[in-house]
C-alpha positions as CSV (number, residue, x, y, z in Angstrom):
1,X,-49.5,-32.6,175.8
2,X,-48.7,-29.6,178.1
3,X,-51.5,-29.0,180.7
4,X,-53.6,-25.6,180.0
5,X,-53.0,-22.8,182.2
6,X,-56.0,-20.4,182.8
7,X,-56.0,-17.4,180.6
8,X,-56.0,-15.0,183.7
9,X,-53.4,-16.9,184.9
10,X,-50.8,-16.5,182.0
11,X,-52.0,-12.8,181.7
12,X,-50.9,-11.7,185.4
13,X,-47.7,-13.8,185.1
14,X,-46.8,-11.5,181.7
15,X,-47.9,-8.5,183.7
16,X,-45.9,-9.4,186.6
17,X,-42.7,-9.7,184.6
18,X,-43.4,-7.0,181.1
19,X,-41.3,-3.5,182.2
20,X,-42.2,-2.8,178.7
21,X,-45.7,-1.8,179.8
22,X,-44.0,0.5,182.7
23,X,-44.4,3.5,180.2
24,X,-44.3,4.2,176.9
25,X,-41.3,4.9,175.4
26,X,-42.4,6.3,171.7
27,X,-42.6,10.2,172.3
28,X,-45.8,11.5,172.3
29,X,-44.7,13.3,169.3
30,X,-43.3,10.9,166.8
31,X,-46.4,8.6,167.5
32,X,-48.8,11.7,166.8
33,X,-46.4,12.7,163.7
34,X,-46.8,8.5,162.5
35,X,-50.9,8.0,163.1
36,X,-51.2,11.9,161.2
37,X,-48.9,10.4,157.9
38,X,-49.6,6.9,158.4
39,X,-53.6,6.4,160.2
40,X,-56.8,7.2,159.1
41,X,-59.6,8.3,161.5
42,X,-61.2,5.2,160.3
43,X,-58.6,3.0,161.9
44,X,-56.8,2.2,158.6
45,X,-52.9,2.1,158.3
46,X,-51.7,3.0,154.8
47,X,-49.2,1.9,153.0
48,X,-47.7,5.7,151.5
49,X,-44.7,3.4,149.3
50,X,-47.5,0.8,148.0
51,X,-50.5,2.3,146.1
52,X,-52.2,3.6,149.3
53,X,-53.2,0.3,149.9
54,X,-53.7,-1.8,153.7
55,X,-52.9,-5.0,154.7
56,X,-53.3,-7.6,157.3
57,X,-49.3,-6.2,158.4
58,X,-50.0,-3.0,158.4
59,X,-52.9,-3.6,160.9
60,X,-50.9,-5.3,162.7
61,X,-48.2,-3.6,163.4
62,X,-50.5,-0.4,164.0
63,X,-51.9,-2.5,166.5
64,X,-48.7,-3.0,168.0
65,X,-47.3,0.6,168.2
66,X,-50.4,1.4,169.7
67,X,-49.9,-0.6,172.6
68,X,-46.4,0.4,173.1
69,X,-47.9,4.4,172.8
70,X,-50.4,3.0,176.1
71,X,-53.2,4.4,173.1
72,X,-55.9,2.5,173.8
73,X,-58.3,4.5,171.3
74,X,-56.0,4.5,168.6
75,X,-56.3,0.8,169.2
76,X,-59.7,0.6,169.3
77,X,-60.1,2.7,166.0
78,X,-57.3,0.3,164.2
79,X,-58.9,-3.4,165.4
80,X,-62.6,-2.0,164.3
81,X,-60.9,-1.7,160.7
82,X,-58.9,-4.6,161.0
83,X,-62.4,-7.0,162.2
84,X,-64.9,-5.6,160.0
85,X,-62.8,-4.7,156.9
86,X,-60.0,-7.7,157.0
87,X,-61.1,-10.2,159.2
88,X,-63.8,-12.1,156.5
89,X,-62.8,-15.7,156.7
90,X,-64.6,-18.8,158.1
91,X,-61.1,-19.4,160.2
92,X,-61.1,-15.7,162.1
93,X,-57.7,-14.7,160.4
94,X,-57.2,-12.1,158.2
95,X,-57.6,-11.2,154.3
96,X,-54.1,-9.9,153.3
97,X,-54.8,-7.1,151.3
98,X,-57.4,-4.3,151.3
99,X,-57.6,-1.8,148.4
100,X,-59.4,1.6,148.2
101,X,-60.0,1.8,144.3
102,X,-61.4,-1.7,144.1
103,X,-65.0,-3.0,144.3
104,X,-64.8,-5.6,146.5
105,X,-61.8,-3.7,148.8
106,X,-60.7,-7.3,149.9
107,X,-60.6,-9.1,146.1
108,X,-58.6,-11.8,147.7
109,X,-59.3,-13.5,151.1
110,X,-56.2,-15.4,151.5
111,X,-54.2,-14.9,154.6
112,X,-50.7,-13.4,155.5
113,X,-49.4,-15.2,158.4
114,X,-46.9,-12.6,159.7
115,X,-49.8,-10.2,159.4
116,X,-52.3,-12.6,161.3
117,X,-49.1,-13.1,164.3
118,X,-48.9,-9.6,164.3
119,X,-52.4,-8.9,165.4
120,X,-52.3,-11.8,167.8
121,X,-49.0,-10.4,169.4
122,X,-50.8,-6.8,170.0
123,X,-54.3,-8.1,171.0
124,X,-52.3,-10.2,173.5
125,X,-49.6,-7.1,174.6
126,X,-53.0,-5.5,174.8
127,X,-55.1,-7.6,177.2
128,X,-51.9,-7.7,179.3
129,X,-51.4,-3.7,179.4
130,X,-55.4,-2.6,179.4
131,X,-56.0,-6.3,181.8
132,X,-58.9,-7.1,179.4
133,X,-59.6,-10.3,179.1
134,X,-61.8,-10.3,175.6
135,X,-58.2,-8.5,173.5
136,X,-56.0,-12.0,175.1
137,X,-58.9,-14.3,174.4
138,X,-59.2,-13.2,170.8
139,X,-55.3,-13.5,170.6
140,X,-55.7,-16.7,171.6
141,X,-57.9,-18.0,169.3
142,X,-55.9,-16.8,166.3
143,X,-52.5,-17.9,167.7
144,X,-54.5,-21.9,168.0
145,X,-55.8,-21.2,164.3
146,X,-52.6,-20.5,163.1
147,X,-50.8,-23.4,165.1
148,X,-53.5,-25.9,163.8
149,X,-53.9,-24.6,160.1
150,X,-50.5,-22.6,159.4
151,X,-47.1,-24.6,160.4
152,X,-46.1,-26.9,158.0
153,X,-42.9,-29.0,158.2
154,X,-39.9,-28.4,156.0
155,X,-37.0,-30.2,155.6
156,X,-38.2,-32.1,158.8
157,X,-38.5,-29.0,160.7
158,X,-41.3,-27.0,161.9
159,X,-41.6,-23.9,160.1
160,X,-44.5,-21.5,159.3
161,X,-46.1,-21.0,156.4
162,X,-46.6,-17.5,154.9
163,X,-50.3,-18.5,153.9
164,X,-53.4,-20.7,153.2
165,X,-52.7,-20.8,149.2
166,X,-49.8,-20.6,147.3
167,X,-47.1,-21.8,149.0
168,X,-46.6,-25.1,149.5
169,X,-44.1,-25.5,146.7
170,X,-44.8,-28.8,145.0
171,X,-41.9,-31.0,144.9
172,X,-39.5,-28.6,146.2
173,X,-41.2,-28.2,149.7
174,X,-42.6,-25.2,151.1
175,X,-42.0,-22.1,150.3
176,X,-41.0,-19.8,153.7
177,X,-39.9,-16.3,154.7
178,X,-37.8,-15.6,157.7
179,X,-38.9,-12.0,157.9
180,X,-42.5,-14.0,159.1
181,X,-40.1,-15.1,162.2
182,X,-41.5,-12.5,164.8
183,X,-39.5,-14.1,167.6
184,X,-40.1,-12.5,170.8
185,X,-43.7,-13.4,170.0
186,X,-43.0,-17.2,169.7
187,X,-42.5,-17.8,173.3
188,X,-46.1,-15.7,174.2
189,X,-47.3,-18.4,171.8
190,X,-45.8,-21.2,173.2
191,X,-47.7,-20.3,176.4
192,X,-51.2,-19.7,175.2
193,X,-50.8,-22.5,172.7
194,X,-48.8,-25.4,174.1
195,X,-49.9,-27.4,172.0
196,X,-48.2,-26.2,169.3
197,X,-44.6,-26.6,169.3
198,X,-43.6,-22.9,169.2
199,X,-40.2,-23.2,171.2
200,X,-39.3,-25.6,167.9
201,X,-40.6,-23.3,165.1
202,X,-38.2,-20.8,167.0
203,X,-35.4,-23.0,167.0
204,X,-36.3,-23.4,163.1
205,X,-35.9,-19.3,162.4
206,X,-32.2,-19.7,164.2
207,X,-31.8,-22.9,161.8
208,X,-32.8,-20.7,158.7
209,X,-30.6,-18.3,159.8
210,X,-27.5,-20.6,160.0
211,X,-28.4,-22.1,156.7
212,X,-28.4,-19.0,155.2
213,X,-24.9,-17.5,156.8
214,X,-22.7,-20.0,155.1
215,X,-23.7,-19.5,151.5
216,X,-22.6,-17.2,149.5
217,X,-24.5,-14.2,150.3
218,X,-24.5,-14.9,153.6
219,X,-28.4,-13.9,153.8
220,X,-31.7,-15.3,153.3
221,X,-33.6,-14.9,150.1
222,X,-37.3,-13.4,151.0
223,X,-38.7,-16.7,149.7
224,X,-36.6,-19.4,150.4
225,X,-37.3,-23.2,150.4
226,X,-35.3,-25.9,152.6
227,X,-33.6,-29.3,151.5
228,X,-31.0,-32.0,152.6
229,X,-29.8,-29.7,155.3
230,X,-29.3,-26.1,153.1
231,X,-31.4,-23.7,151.5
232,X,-32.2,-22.3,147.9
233,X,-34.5,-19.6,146.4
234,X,-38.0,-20.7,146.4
235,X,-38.8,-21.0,142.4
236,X,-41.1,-18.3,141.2
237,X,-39.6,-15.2,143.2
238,X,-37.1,-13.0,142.7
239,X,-33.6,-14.5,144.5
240,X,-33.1,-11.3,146.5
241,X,-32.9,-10.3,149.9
242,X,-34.9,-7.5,150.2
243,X,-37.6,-5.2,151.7
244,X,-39.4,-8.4,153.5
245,X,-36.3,-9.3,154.9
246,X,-34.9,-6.6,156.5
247,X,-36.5,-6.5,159.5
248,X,-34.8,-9.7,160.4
249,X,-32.5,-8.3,162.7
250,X,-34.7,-6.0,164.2
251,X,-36.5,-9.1,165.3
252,X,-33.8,-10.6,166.5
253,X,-32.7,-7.4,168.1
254,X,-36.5,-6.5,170.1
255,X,-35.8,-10.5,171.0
256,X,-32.3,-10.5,172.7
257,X,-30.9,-13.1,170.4
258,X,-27.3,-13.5,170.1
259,X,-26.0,-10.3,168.4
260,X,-23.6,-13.4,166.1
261,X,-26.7,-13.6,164.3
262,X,-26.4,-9.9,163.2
263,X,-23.1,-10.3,161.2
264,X,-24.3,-11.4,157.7
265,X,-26.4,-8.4,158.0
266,X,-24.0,-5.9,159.1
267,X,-21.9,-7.1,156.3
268,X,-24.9,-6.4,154.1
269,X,-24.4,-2.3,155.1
270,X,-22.3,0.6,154.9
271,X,-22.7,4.5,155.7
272,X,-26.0,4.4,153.1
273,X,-28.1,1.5,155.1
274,X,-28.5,-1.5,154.1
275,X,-28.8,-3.2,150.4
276,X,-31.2,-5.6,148.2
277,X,-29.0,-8.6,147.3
278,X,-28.8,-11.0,144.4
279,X,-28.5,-13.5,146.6
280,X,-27.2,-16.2,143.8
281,X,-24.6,-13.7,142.8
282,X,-23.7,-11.6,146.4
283,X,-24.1,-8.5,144.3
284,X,-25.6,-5.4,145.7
285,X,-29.1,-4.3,143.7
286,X,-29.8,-1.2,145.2
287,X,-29.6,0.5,148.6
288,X,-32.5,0.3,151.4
289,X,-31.6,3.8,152.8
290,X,-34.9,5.7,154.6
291,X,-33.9,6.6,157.9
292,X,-36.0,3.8,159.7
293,X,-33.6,1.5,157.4
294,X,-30.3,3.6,158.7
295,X,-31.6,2.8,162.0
296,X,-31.5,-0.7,161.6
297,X,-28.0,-1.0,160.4
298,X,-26.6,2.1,163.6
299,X,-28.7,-0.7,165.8
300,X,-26.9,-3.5,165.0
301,X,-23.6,-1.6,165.1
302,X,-24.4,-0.7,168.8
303,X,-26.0,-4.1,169.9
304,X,-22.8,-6.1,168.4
305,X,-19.8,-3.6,168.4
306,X,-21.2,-0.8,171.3
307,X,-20.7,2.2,168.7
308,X,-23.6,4.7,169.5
309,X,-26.4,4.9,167.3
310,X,-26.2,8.8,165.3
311,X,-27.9,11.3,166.6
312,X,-30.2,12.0,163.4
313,X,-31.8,8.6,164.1
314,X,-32.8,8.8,167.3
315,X,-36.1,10.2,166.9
316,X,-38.6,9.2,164.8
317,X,-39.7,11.1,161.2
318,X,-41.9,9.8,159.0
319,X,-40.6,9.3,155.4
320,X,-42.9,6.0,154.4
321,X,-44.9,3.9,155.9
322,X,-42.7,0.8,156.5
323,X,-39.9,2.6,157.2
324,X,-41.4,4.9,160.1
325,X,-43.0,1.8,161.7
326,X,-39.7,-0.6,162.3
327,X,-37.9,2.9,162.8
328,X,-40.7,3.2,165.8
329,X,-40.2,-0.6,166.8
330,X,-36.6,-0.3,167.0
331,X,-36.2,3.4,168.9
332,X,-38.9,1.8,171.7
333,X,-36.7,-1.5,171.8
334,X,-33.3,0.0,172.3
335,X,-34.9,2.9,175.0
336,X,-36.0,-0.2,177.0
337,X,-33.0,-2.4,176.5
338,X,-30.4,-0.3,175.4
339,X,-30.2,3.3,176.5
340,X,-26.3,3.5,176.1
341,X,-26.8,3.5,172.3
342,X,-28.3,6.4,172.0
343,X,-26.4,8.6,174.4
344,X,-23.0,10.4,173.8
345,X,-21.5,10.8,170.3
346,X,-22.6,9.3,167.3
C-alpha cells in the first residue's frame, strides 16, 4: 500500500506545477454567452437537446468550466445545486438525473460514474486554484467512494463501472463506456487515492482503445463489454458509436496521449464532423455536426497532422448544451497546449 501524503501537501505540489490555473483561457464572453444559454441562477446546468433536464454530468462539467473561467461564484451557485438537489445517497455520490416536470425531481437515485469523476475532478481543480482545503477534501472523499464501490474488473482488467445498478452484465461481464475514461483526471486520482490502482484503470481506457481499433469499425461501441482479449457490444444497447462517445478524443487530446490514438476517429469524419456508427456494420448512421462537434474533428486534425483548426471554430457559440461545453473544454485545452492551431489559415 502506497503511504498517504497530506492533503495540503498534494495540493501545493499540483499548484506548483498547474500553468492551467495561470489564467483563464475561456473569453470572458463565450463563458457569459454559455452560463446565459446553458445556467440557471439557481446553479442548474440544462440539458437544451434533452428535455430540459440536469444530470450528475452536466454538474459536473459546469463545475469544471467554472474553474477553468477562475468563477468562483458561478461555482459556488452550481455545487449548491449539485449537493442539495443531486447529491441524496447514503454513499455522497450523485443521483444521475434530475427532472423539472417530475414530483420527486430525482425519481431515480442511482449514480453516473463519469458524472460523480467529473465533480471530483473540479472540486479538486478547485481547492487547488481557490487553495481551499474543504472543495479538495470533498474531492477526495468521492474519488475513495468511487475507488472502493465503482471499479469492477473486466476481462481481468481494472475498469470502471458506469454505475451502482445495472450494469454488471450477467454472464457476459460488465458492461463499460470509454467515454467514462476522463484521463487527465486518473493520475489526480491516483494521488489522492493510492489505494486504488488508477495508473491501471488508465492503462485499461488505452487497452479499450486498442481493442476497439482493430475491428471493423475501428471504434468503440458506447456500451461495450470485454472477453478473451476483444470486445463486443454490451447486449441490450444500441451497437453504435455515438453521442457518449465522442468525446473520447477530446479526452485524450486535454491528456496529451499519443495523437495514434486519434486515427480511428479521424477516419470516423469528414468536412461535416464526425458520425454515429453501426459499429457491427462500419456504416455511417448520421452525422454529429454542431460546431463543438466540428471542433473536435479540426482538433484532431491539428494535434496529429498540424493543419490549423478553421477560423469559425475558434470561439465558442452556443448551439446545445453538450456541444458548447466540450467546444469550451477543447478551445481552453488547445489555447494552453496548442496555440499554433489556431493561428494562421484555416
Amino acid at each position: 500500500m502506497k503511504a498517504l501524503r497530506p492533503l495540503a501537501a498534494i495540493l501545493l505540489a499540483n499548484l506548483l506545477v498547474m500553468p492551467a490555473h495561470a489564467q483563464s483561457l475561456i473569453q470572458p464572453a463565450e463563458w457569459q454567452a454559455y452560463r446565459d444559454a446553458f445556467v440557471e441562477d439557481s446553479g442548474r446546468v440544462v440539458d437544451t437537446a434533452n428535455g430540459g433536464i440536469s444530470h450528475s454530468e452536466g454538474q459536473g462539467y459546469g463545475l469544471w468550466l467554472s474553474v477553468l473561467a477562475q468563477d468562483r461564484p458561478s461555482f459556488e451557485r452550481i455545487l449548491s445545486f449539485t449537493r442539495t438537489e443531486l447529491m441524496l445517497r447514503d454513499d455522497g455520490l450523485a443521483a444521475w438525473r434530475w427532472e423539472p416536470d417530475s414530483e420527486p425531481h430525482v425519481p431515480d437515485t442511482n449514480n453516473a460514474t463519469d458524472g460523480d469523476m467529473l465533480i471530483a475532478y473540479a472540486l479538486y481543480q478547485a481547492g487547488t486554484l481557490w487553495s481551499d482545503e474543504g472543495y479538495a477534501e470533498q474531492a477526495t472523499s468521492i474519488v475513495r467512494t468511487i475507488g472502493r464501490t465503482m471499479i469492477t474488473m473486466a476481462d481481468g482488467l481494472p475498469a470502471i463501472s458506469p454505475g451502482a445498478l445495472g450494469f454488471d452484465g450477467a454472464d457476459l461481464g460488465p458492461v463499460l463506456n470509454l467515454s467514462y475514461w476522463i484521463f487527465e483526471a486518473l493520475p489526480v486520482f491516483g494521488e489522492i487515492d493510492p489505494e486504488t490502482d488508477w495508473s491501471g484503470i488508465y492503462q485499461t481506457g488505452l487497452e479499450i482503445a486498442r481493442r476497439a481499433a482493430v475491428t471493423k469499425a475501428g471504434l468503440p461501441p458506447d456500451w461495450l463489454t470485454l472477453d478473451a482479449g476483444g470486445l463486443v457490444p454490451a447486449p441490450d444497447f444500441p451497437p453504435e458509436f455515438g453521442y457518449n462517445n465522442i468525446r473520447i478524443p477530446l479526452y485524450m487530446m486535454r491528456a496529451e496521449i499519443d495523437p495514434a490514438y486519434l486515427g480511428p476517429y479521424r477516419r470516423n469524419a469528414d468536412a461535416a464532423g464526425l458520425y454515429k456508427i453501426n459499429v457491427r456494420s462500419g456504416a455511417r448512421i448520421e452525422p454529429i455536426g454542431e460546431p463543438g462537434y466540428q471542433l473536435i474533428r479540426a482538433a484532431m486534425e491539428c494535434v496529429a497532422a498540424g493543419t490549423a483548426v478553421p477560423e469559425d471554430l475558434r470561439t465558442m457559440s452556443p448551439t446545445s448544451y453538450y456541444a458548447a461545453t466540450l467546444q469550451l473544454l477543447l478551445l481552453d485545452h488547445l489555447r494552453r497546449s496548442h496555440a499554433e492551431c489556431l493561428e494562421g489559415a484555416g
